[in-house]
Each structure stands twice: as structure tokens, then as C-alpha cells.
N, C-alpha and C positions, 0 to 999 in steps of 0.2 A: 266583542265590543259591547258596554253595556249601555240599552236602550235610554236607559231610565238618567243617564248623566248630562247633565244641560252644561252646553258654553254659549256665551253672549252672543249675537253675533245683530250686529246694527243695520238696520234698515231705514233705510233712504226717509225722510219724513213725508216724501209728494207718494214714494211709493205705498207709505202707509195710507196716504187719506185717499188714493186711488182702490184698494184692497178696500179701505171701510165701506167708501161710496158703492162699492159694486155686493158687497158682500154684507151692509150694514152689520158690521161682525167688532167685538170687544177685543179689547186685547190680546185675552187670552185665546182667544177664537184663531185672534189673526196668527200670531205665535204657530198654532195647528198649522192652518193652513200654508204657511210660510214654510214647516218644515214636509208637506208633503209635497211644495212645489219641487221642494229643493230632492229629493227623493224621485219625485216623477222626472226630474231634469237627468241624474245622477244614473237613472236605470238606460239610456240611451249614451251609451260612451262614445258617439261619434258626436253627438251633438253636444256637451259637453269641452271636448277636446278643440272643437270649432269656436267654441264660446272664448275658450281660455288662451287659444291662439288671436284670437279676435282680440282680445283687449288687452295681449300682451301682458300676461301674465305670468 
């Protein structure tokens, strides 16, 4: 898989200005941290699999 390849992916607009207020952080910044949330989520496969059953997915 190559690191370096971006796809879109949309975040919530409350979730974005909840992420600026806490992190007073730019776009590009939030972008970062957006993908190591999604990283830090992804490394724990139980919680994950609880997520995506949770919201029926």
C-alpha cells in the first residue's frame, strides 16, 4: 500500500470545529491528525469491529 496516496474522505463540520477548538490546529494540521486518529482506531481490531457493528455498517 502506498503511504503517500490521498483519498477524500469528509469530516463531520461540528467534528471539525470541535478538533480546531481543542487543538487550535489548520487544516492541514487537522488532516494529520484526522489520519492518525483513524490509525490509532484501526491498530485495536476489537474496538474497531465493535464500532462498525455498532452503527451498522
Amino acid at each position: 500500500m502506498d503511504k503517500h496516496r490521498r483519498t477524500v474522505v469528509e469530516v463531520r463540520a461540528d467534528l471539525h470545529q470541535q478538533i480546531r477548538k481543542l487543538a487550535l490546529l489548520n487544516d492541514l494540521r487537522i488532516y494529520v491528525l484526522a489520519n492518525a486518529i483513524i490509525e490509532e482506531t484501526l491498530r485495536d481490531e476489537e474496538k474497531t469491529q465493535t464500532l462498525i457493528k455498532r452503527l451498522s455498517l
